[in-house]
C-alpha positions as CSV (number, residue, x, y, z in Angstrom):
1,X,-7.9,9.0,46.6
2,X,-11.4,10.0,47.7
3,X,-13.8,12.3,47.2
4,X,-16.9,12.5,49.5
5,X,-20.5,13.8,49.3
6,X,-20.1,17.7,51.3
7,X,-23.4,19.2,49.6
8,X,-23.7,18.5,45.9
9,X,-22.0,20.4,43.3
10,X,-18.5,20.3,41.5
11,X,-15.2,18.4,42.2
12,X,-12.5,18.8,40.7
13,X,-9.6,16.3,40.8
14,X,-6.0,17.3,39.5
15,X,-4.8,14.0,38.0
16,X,-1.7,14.7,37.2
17,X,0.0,15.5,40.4
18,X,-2.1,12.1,41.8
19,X,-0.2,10.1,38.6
20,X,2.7,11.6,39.4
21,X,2.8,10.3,43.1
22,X,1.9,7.3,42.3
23,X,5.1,7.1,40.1
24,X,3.3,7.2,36.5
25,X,6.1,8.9,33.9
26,X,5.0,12.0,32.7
27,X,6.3,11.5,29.5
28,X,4.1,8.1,28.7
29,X,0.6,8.3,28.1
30,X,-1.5,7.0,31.5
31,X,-5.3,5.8,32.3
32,X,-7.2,6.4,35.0
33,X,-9.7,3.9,36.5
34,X,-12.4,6.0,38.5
35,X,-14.5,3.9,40.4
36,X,-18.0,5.5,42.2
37,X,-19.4,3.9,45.6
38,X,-21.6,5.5,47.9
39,X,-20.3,7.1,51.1
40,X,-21.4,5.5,53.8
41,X,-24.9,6.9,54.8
42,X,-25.4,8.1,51.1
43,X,-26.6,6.9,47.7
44,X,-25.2,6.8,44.7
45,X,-26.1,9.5,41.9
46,X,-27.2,7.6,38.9
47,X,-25.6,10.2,36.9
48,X,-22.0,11.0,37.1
49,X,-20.6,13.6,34.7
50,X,-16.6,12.7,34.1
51,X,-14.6,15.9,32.3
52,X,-11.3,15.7,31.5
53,X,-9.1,18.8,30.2
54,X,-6.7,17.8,27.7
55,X,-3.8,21.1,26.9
56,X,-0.5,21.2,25.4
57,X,1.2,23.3,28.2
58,X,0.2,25.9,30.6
59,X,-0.6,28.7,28.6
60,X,-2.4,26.6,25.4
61,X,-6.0,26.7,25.6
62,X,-7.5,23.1,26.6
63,X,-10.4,21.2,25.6
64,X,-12.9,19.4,28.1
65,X,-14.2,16.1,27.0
66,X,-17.3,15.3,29.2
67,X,-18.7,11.6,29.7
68,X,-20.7,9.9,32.0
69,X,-19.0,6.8,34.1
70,X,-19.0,3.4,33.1
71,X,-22.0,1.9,35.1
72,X,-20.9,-2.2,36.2
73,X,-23.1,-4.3,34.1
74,X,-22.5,-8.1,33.8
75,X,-24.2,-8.8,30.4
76,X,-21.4,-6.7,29.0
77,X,-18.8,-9.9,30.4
78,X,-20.7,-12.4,27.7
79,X,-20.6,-9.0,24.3
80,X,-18.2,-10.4,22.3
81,X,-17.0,-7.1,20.8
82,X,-16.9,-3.3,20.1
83,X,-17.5,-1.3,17.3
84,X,-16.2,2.6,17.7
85,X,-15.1,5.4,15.3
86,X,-14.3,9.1,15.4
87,X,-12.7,11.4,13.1
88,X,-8.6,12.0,12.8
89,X,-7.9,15.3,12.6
90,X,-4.9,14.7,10.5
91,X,-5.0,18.6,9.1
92,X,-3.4,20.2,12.4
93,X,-0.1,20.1,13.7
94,X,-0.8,17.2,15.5
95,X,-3.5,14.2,15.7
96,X,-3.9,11.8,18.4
97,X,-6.2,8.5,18.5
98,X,-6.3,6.6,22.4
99,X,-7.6,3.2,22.9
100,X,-8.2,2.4,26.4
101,X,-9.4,-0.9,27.8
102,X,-10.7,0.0,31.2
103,X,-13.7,-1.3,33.3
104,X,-15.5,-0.8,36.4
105,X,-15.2,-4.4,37.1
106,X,-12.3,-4.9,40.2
107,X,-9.7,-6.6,39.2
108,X,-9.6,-6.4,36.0
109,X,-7.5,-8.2,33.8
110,X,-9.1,-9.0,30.6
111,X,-6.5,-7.9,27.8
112,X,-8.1,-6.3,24.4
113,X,-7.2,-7.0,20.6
114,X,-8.1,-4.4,18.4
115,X,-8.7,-3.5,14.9
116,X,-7.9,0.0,13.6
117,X,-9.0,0.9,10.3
118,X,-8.1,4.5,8.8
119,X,-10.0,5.9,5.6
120,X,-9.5,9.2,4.5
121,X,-11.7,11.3,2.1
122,X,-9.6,11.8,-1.1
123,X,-10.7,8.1,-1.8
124,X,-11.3,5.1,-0.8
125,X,-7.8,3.4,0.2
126,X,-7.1,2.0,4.2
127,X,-4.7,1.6,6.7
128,X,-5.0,-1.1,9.1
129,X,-3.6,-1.6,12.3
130,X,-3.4,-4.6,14.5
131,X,-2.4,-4.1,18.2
132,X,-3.3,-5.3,22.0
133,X,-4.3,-2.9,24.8
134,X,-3.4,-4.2,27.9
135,X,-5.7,-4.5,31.0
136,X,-6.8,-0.8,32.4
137,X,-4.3,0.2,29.9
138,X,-3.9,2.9,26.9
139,X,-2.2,2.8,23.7
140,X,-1.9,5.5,22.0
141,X,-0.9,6.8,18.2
142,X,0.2,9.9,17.4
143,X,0.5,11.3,13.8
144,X,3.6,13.0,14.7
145,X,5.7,9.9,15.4
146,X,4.1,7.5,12.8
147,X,4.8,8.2,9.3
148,X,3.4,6.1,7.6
149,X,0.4,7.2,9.2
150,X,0.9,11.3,8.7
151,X,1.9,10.1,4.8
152,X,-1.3,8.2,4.7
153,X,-3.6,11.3,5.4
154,X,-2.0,13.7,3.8
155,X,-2.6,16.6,6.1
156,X,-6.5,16.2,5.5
157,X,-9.1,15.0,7.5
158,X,-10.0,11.4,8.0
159,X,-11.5,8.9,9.9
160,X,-11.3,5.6,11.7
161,X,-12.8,2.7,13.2
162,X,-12.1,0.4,15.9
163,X,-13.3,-2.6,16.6
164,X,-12.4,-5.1,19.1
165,X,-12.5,-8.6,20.8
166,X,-13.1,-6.3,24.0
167,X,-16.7,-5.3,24.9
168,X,-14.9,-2.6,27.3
169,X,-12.5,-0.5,25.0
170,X,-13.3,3.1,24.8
171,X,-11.6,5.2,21.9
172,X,-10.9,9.0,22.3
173,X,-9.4,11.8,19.4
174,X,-7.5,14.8,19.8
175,X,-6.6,17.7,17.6
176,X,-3.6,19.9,18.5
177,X,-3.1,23.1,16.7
178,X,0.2,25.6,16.3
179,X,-1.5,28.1,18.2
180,X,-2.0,25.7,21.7
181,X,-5.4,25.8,20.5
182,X,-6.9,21.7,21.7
183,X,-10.0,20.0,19.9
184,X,-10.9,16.5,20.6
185,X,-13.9,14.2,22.1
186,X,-14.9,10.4,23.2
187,X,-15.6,8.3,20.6
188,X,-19.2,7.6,18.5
């Protein structure tokens, strides 16, 4: 899909439908590789803003989680690994936690091991999970259909980190409340 310079200003993207006809199931959580090159005739803004809106259904209220795109950088090839966290936000209905492995490098095929640690504030006890994120991939846990990860937290607040063999491995939260209400952001 393309979207070419017509004067500045927003686009807007529905990716969704574009996953859909490419076959993605909508029941499985997807990535998206976006991938900025100049038009011919143009340049290349050095700043590209990237929002997504993340809702539970049509009439829940969303939340937009802005970033900038992944700029191509070759000294990131030799890093040897990342280090992200970001909260869990164990006390709504439902928490979610992605790991995606994506870069702006074409192909890609460079597969990610990570690390997730979970702390929570009543004390100082962890849960640690091992797991592999496939090439422009997503994994993804949800508190709802892990267990031993909703016992763990106790319906409070907590936190984890995420560190990987993968210099490219982005990590995202969401909160989803009763009332459709969405919370969530990139990673710190």
């Amino acid at each position: 899909h393309r979207i070419g310079p017509s004067g500045g200003g927003l686009r807007t993207l529905a990716l969704k439908p574009l996953a859909l006809r490419q076959g993605a199931d909508p029941d499985k959580p997807v990535s998206v590789n976006l991938v900025a090159r100049p038009a011919e005739g143009s340049r290349l803004p050095t700043r590209l803003k990237i929002g997504i809106d993340y809702g539970t259904g049509e009439r829940a209220l969303p939340c937009n989680i802005c970033k900038t795109m992944d700029v191509c950088n070759p000294a990131l090839e030799n890093k040897k690994s990342s280090f992200h966290w970001g909260p869990v936000l164990a006390d709504q209905q439902d928490a979610v936690v992605w790991m995606l492995n994506g870069s702006p490098r074409f192909p890609y095929v460079r597969e990610a091991n990570v690390t997730l640690t979970f702390y929570r504030e009543q004390d100082s006890e962890t849960l640690v999970r091992r797991l592999q994120v496939p090439p422009s991939g997503i994994r993804e846990l949800r508190l709802s259909e892990d267990p031993e990860c909703a016992a763990f937290f106790e319906g409070r607040i907590g936190w984890y980190t995420c560190v990987s063999d993968n210099p490219y491995v982005k990590t995202y939260y969401i909160g989803e409340s009763r009332s459709g209400i969405v919370g969530g952001d990139h990673d710190f």
